[in-house]
PQR file with spaces between the fields and no chain letter, atoms N, CA, C, O and H, PARSE charges and radii, in Angstrom:
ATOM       1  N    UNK     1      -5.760   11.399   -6.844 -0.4000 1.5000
ATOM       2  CA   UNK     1      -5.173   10.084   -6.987 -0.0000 2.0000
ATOM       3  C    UNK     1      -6.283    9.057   -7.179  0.5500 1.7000
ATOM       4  O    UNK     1      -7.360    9.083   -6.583 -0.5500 1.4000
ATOM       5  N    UNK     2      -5.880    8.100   -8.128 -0.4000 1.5000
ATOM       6  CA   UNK     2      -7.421    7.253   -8.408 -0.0000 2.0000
ATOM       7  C    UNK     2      -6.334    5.436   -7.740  0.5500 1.7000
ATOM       8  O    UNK     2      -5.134    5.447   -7.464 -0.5500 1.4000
ATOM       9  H    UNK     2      -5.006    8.079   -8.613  0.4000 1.0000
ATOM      10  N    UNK     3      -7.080    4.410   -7.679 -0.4000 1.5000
ATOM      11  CA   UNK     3      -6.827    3.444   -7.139 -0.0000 2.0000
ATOM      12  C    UNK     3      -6.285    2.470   -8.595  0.5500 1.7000
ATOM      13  O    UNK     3      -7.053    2.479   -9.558 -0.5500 1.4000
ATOM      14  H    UNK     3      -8.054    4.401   -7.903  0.4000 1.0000
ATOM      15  N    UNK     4      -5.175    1.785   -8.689 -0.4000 1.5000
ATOM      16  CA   UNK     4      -4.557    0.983   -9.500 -0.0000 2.0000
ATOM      17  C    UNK     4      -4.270   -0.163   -9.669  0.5500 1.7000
ATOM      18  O    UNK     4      -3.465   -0.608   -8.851 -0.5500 1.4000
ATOM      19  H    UNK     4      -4.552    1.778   -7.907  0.4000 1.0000
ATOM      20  N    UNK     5      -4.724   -1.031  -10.650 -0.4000 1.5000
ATOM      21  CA   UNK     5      -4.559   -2.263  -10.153 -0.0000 2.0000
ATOM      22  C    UNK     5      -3.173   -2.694   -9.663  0.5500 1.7000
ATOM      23  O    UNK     5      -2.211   -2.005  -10.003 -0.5500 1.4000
ATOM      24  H    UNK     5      -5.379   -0.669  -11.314  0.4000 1.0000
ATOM      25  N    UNK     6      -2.933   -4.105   -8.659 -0.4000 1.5000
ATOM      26  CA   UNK     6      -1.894   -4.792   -7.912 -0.0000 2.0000
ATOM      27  C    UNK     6      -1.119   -4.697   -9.144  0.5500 1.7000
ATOM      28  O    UNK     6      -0.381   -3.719   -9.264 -0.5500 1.4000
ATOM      29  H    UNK     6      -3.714   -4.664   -8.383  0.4000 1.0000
ATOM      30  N    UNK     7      -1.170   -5.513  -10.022 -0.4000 1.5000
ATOM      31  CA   UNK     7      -0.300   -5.718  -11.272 -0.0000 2.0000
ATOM      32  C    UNK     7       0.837   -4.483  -11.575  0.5500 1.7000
ATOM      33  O    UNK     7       1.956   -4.834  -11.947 -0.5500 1.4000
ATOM      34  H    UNK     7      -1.770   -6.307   -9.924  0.4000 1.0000
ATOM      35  N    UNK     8       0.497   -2.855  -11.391 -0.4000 1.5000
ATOM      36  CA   UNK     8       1.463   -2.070  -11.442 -0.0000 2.0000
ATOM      37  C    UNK     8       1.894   -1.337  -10.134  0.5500 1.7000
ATOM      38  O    UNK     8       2.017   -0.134   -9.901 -0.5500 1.4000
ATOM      39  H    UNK     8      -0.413   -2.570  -11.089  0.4000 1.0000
ATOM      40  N    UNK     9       2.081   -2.403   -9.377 -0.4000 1.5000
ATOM      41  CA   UNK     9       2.370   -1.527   -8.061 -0.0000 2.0000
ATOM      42  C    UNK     9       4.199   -1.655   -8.087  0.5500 1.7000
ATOM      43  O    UNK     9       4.790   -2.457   -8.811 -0.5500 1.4000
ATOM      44  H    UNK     9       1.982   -3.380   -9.566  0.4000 1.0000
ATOM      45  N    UNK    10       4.954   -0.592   -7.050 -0.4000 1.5000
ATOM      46  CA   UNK    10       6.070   -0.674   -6.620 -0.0000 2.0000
ATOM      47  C    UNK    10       6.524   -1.892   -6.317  0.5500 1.7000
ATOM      48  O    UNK    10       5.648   -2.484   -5.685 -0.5500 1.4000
ATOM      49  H    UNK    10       4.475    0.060   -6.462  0.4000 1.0000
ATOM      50  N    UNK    11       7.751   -2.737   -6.510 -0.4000 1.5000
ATOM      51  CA   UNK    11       8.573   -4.051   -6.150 -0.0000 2.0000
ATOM      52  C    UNK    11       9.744   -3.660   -5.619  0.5500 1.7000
ATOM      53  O    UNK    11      10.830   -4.177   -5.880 -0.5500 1.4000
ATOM      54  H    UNK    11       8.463   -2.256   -7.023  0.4000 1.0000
ATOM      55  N    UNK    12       9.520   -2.566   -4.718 -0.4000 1.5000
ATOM      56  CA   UNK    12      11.226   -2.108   -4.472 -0.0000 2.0000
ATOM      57  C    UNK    12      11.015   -1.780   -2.977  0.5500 1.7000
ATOM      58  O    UNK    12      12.035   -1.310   -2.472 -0.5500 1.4000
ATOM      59  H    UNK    12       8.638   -2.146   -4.505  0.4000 1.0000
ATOM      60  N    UNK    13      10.241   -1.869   -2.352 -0.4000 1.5000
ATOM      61  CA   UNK    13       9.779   -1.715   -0.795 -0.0000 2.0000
ATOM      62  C    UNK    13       9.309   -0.511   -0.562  0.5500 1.7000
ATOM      63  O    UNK    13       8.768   -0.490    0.544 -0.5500 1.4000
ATOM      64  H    UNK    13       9.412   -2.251   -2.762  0.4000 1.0000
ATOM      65  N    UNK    14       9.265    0.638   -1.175 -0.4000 1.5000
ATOM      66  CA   UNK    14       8.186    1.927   -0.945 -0.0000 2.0000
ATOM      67  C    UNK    14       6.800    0.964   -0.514  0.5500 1.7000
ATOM      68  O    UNK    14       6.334   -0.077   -0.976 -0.5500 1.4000
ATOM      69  H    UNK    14       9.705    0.621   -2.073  0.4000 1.0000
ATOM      70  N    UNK    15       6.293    2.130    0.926 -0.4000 1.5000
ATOM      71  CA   UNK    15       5.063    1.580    1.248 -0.0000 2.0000
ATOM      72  C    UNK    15       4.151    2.693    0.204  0.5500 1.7000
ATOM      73  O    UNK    15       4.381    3.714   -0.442 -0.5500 1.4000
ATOM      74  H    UNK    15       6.672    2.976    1.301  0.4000 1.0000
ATOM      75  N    UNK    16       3.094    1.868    0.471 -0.4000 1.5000
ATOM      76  CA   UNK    16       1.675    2.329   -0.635 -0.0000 2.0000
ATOM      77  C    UNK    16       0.692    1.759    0.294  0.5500 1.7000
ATOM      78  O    UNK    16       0.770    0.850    1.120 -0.5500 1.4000
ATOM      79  H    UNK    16       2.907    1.038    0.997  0.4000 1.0000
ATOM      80  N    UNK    17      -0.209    2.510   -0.052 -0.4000 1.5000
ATOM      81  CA   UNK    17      -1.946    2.477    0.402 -0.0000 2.0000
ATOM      82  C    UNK    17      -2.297    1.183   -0.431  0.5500 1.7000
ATOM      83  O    UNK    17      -2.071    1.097   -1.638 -0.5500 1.4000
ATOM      84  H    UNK    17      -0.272    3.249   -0.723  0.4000 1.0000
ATOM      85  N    UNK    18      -2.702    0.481    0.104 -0.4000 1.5000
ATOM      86  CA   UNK    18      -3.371   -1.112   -0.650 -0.0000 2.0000
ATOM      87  C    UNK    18      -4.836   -1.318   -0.040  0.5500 1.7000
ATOM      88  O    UNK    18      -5.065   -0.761    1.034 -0.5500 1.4000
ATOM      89  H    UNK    18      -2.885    0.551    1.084  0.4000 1.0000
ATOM      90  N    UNK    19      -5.516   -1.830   -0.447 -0.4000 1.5000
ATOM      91  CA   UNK    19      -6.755   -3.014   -0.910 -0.0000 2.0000
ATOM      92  C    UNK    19      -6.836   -4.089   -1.079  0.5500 1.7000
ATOM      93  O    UNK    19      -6.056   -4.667   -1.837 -0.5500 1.4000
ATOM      94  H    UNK    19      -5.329   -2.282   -1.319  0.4000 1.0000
ATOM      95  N    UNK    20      -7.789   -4.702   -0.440 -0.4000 1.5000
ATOM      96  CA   UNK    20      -8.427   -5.875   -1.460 -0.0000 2.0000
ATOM      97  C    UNK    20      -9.682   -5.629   -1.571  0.5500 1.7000
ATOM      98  O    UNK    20     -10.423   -5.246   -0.665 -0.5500 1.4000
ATOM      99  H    UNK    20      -8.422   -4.233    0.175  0.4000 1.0000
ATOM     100  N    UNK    21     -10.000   -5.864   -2.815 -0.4000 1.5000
ATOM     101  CA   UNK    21     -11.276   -5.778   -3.109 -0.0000 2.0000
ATOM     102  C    UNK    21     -12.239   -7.024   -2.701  0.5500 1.7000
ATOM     103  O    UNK    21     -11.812   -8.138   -2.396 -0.5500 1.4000
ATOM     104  H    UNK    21      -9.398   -6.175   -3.551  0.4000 1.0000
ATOM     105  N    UNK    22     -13.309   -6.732   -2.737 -0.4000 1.5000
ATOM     106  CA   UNK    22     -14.134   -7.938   -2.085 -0.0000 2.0000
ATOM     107  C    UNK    22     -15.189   -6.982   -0.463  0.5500 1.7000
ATOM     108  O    UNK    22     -15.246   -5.849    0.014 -0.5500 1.4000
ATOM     109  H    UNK    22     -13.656   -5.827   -2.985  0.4000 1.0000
ATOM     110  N    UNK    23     -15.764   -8.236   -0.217 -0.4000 1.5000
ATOM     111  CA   UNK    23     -17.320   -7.686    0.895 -0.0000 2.0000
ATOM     112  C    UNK    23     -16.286   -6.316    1.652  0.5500 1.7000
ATOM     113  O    UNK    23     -16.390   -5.090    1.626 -0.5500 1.4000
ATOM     114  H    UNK    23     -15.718   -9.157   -0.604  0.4000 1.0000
ATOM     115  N    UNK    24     -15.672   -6.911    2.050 -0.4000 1.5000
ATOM     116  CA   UNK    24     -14.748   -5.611    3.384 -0.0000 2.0000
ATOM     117  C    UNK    24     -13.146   -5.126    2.638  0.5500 1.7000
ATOM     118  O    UNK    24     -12.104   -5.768    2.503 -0.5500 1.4000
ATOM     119  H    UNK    24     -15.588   -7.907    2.072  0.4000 1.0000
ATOM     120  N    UNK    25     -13.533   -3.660    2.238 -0.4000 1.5000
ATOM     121  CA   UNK    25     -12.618   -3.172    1.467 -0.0000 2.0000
ATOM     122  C    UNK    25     -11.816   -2.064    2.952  0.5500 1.7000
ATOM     123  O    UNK    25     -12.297   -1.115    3.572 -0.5500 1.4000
ATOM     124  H    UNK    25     -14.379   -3.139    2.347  0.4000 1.0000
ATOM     125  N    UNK    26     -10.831   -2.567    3.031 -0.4000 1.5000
ATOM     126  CA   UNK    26      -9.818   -2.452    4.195 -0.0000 2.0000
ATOM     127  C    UNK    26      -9.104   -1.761    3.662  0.5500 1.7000
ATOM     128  O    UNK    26      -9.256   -2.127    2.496 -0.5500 1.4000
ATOM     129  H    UNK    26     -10.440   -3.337    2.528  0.4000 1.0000
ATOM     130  N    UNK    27      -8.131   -0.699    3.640 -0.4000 1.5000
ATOM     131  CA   UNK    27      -7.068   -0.435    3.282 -0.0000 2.0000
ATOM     132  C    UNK    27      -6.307   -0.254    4.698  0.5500 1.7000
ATOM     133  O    UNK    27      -6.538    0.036    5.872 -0.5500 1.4000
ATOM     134  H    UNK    27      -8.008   -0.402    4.587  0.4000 1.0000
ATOM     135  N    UNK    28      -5.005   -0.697    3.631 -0.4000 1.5000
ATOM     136  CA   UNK    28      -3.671   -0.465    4.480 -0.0000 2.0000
ATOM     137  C    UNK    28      -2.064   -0.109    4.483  0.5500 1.7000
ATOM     138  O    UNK    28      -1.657   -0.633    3.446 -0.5500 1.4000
ATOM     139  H    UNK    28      -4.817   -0.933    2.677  0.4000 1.0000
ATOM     140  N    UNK    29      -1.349    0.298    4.903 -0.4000 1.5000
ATOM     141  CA   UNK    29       0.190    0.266    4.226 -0.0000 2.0000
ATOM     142  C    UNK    29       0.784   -1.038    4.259  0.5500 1.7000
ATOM     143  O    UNK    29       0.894   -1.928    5.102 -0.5500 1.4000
ATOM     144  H    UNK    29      -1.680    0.724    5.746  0.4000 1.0000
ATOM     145  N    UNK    30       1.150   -0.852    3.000 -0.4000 1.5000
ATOM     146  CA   UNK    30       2.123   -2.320    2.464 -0.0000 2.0000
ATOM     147  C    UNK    30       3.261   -1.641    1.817  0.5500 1.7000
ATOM     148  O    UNK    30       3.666   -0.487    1.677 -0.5500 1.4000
ATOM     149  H    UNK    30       1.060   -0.128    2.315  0.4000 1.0000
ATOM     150  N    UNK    31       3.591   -2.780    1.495 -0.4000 1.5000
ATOM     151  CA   UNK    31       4.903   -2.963    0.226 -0.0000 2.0000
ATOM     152  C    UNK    31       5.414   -4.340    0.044  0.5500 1.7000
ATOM     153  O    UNK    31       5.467   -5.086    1.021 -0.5500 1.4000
ATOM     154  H    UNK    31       3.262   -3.717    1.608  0.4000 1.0000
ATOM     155  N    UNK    32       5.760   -4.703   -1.023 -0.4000 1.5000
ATOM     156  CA   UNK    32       6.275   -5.745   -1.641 -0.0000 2.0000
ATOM     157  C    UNK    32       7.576   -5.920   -0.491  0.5500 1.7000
ATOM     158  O    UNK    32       8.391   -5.127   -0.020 -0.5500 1.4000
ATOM     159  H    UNK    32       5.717   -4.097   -1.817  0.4000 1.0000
ATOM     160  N    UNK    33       7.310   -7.399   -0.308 -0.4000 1.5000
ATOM     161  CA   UNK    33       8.654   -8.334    0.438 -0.0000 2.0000
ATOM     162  C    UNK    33       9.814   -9.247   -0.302  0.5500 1.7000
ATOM     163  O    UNK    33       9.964  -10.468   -0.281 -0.5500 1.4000
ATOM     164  H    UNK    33       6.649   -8.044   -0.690  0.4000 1.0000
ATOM     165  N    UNK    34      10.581   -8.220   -0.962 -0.4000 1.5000
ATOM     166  CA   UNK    34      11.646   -8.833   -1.333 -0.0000 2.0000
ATOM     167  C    UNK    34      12.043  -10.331   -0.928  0.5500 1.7000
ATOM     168  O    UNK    34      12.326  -11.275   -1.667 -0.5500 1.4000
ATOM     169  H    UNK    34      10.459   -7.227   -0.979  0.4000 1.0000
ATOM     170  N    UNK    35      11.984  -10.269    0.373 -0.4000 1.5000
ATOM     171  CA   UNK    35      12.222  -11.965    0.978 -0.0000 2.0000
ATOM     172  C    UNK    35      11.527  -12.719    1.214  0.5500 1.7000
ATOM     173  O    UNK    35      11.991  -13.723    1.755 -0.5500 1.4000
ATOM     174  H    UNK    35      11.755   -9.503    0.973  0.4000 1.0000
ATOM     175  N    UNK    36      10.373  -12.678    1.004 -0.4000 1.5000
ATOM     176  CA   UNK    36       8.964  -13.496    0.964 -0.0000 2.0000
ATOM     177  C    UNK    36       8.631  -13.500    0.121  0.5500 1.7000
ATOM     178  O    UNK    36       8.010  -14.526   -0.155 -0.5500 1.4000
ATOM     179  H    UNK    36       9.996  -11.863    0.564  0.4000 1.0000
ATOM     180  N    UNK    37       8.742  -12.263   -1.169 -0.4000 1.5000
ATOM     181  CA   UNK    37       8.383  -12.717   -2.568 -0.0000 2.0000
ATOM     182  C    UNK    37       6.657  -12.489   -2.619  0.5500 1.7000
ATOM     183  O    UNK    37       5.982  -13.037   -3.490 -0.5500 1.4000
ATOM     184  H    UNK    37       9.246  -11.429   -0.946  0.4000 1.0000
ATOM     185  N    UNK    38       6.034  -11.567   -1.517 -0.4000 1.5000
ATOM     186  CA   UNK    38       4.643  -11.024   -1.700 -0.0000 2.0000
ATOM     187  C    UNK    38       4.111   -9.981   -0.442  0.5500 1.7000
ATOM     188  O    UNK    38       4.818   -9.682    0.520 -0.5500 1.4000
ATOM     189  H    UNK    38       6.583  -11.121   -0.810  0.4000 1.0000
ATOM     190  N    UNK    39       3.020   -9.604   -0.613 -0.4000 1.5000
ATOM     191  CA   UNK    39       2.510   -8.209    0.159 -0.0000 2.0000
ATOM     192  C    UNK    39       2.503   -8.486    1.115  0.5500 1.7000
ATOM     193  O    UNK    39       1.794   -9.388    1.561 -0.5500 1.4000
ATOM     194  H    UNK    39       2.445   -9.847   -1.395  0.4000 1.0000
ATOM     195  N    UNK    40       3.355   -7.752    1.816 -0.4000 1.5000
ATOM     196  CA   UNK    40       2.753   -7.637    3.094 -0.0000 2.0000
ATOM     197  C    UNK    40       2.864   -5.978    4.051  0.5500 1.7000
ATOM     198  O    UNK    40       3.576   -4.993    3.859 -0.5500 1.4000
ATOM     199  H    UNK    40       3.932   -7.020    1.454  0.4000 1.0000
ATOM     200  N    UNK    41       1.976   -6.233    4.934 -0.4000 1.5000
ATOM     201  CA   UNK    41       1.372   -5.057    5.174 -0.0000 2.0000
ATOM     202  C    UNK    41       2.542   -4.559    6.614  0.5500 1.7000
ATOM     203  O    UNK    41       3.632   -5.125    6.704 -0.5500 1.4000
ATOM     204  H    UNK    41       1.398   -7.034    5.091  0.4000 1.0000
ATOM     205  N    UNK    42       2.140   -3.517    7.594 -0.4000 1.5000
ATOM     206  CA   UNK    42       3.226   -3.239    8.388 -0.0000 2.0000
ATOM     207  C    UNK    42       3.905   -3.761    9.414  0.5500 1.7000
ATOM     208  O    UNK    42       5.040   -3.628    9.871 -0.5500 1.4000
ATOM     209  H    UNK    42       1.255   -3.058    7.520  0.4000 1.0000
ATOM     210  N    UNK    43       2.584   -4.629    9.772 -0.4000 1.5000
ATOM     211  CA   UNK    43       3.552   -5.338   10.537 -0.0000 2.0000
ATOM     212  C    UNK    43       3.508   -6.796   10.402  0.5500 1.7000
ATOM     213  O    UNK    43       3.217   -7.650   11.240 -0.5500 1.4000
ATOM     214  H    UNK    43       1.662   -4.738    9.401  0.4000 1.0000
ATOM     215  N    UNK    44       3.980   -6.944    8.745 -0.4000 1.5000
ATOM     216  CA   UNK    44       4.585   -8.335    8.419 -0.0000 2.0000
ATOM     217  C    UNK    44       3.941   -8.920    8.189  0.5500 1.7000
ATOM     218  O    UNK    44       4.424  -10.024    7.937 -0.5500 1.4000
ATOM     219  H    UNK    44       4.217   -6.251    8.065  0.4000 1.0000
ATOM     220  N    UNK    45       2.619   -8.861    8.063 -0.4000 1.5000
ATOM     221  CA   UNK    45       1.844   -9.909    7.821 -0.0000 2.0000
ATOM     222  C    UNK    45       1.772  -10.091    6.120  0.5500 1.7000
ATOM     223  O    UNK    45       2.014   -9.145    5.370 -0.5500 1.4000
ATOM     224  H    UNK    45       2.226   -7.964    8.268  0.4000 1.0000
ATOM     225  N    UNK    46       1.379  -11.542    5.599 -0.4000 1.5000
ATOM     226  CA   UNK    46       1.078  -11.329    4.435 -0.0000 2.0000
ATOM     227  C    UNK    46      -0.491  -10.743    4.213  0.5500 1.7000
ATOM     228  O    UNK    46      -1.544  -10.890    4.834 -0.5500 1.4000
ATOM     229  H    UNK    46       1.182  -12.310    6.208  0.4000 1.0000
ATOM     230  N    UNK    47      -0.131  -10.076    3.121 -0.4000 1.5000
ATOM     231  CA   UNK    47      -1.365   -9.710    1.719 -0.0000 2.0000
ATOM     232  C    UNK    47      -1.589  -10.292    1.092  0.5500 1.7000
ATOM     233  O    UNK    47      -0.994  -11.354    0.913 -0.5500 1.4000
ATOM     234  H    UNK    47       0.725   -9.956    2.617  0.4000 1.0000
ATOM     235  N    UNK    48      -3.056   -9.695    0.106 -0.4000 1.5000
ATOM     236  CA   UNK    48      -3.090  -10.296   -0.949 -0.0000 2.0000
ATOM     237  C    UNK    48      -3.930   -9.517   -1.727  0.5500 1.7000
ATOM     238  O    UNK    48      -4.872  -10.020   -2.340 -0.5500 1.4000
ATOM     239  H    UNK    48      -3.540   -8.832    0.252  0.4000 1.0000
ATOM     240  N    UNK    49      -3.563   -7.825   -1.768 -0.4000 1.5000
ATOM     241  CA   UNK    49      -4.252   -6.658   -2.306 -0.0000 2.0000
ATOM     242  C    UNK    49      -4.296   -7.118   -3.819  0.5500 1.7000
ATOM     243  O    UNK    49      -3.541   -7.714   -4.587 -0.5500 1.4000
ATOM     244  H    UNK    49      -2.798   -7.417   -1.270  0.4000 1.0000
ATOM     245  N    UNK    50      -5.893   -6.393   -3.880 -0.4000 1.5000
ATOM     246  CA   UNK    50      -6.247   -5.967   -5.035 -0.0000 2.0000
ATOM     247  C    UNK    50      -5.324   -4.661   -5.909  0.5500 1.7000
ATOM     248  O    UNK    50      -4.562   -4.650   -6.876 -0.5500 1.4000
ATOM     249  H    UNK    50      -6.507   -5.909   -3.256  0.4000 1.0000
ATOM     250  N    UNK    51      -5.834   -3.718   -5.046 -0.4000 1.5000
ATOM     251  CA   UNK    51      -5.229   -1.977   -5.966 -0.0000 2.0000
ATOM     252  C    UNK    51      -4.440   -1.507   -5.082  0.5500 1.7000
ATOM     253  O    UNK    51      -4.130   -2.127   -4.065 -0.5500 1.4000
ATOM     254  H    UNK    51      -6.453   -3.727   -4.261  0.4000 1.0000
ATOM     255  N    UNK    52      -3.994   -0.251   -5.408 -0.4000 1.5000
ATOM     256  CA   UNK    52      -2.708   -0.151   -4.585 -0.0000 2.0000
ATOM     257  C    UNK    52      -2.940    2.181   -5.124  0.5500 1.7000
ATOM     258  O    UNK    52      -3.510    2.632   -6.118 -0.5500 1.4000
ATOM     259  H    UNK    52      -4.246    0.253   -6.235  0.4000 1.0000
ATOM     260  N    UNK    53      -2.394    2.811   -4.236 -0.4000 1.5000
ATOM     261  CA   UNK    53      -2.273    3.829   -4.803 -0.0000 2.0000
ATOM     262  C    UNK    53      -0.774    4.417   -4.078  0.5500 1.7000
ATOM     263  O    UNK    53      -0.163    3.992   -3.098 -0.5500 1.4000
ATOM     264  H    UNK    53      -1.931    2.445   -3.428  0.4000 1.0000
ATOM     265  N    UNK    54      -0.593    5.126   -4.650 -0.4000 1.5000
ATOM     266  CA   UNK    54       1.032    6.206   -3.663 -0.0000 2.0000
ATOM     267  C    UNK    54       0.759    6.977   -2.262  0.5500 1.7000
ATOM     268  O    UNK    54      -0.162    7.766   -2.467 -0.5500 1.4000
ATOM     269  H    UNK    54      -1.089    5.471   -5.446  0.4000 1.0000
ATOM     270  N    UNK    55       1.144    7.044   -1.100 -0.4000 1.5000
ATOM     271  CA   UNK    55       1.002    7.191   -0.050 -0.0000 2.0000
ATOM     272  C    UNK    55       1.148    9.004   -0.431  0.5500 1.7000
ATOM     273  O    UNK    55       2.065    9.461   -1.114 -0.5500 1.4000
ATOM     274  H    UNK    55       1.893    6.403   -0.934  0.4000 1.0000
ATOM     275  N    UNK    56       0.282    9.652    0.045 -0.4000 1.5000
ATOM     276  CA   UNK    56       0.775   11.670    0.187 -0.0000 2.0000
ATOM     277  C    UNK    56       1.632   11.819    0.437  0.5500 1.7000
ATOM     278  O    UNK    56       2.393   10.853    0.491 -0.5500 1.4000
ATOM     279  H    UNK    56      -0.463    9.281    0.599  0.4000 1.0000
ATOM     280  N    UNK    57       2.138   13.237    0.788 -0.4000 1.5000
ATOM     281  CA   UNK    57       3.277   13.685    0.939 -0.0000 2.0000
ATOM     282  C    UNK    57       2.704   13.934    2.657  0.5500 1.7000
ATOM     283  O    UNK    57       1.515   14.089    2.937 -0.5500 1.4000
ATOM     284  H    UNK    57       1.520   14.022    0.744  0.4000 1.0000
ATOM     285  N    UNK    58       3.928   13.928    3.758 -0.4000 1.5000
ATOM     286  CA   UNK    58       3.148   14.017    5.123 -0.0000 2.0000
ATOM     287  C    UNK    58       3.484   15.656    5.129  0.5500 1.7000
ATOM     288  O    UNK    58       4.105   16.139    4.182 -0.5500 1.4000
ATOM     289  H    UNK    58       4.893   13.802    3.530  0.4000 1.0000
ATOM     290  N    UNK    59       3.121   16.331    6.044 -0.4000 1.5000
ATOM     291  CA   UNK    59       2.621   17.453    6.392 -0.0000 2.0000
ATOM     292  C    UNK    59       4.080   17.942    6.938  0.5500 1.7000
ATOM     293  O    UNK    59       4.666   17.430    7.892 -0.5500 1.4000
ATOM     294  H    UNK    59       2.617   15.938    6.813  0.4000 1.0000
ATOM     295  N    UNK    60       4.520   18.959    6.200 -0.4000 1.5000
ATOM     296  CA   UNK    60       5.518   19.907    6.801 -0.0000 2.0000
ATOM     297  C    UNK    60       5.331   20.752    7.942  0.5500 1.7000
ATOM     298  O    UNK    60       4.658   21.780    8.030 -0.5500 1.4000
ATOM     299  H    UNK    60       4.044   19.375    5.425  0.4000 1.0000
ATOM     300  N    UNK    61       6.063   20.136    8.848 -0.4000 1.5000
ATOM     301  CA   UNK    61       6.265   20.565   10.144 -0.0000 2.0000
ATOM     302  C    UNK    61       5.783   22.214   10.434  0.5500 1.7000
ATOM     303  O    UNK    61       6.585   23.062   10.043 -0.5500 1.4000
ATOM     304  H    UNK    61       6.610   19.302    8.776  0.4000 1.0000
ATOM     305  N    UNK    62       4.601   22.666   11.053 -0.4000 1.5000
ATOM     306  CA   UNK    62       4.175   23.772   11.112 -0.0000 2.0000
ATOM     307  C    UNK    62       3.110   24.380   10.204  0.5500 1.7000
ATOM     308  O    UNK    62       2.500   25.439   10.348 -0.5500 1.4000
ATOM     309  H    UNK    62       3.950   21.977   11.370  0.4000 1.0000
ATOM     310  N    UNK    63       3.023   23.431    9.196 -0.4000 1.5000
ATOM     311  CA   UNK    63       2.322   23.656    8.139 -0.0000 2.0000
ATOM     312  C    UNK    63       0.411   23.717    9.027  0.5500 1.7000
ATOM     313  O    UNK    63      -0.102   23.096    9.958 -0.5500 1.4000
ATOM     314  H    UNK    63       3.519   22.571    9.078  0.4000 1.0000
ATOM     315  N    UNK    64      -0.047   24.759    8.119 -0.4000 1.5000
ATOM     316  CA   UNK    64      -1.703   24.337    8.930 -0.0000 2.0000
ATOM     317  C    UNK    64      -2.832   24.545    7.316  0.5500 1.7000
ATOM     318  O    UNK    64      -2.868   25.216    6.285 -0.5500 1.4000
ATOM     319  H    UNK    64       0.369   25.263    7.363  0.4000 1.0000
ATOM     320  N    UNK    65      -3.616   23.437    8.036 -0.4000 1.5000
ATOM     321  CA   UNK    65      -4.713   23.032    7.142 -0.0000 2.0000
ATOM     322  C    UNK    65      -5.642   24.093    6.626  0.5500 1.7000
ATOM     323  O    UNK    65      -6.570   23.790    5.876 -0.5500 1.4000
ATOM     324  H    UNK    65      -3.587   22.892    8.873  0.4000 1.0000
C-alpha cells in the first residue's frame, strides 16, 4: 500500500490511516465528518491530513503470524 493524496480519500465515513505532512508526520484513524464537513480523527477531533491510505484487513481470530 503506498500513501495518497487527501484529495482522493473516502467521503462516506470508512476510517483510513491519515497524515499530515510537515516537521511531525503523525498518523492516525480518521474519516470524513459528514456533519462537520471535514477530518476528523477518533475521537472527534478535527484534522487537517495531508495523505490518507486504506486501513488492513484485522487478523482472523486464531490466525498466527
Amino acid at each position: 500500500m503506498a500513501w495518497r493524496t487527501i484529495d482522493t480519500a473516502y467521503k462516506d465515513q470508512r476510517a483510513m490511516l491519515m497524515v499530515r505532512e510537515g516537521v511531525m508526520h503523525r498518523a492516525f484513524i480518521g474519516r470524513w465528518s459528514i456533519k462537520e464537513g471535514w477530518w476528523i480523527d477518533e475521537a472527534g477531533d478535527d484534522r487537517d491530513p495531508t495523505h490518507w491510505m486504506p486501513l488492513p484487513q484485522p487478523p482472523v481470530s486464531g490466525e498466527k503470524s
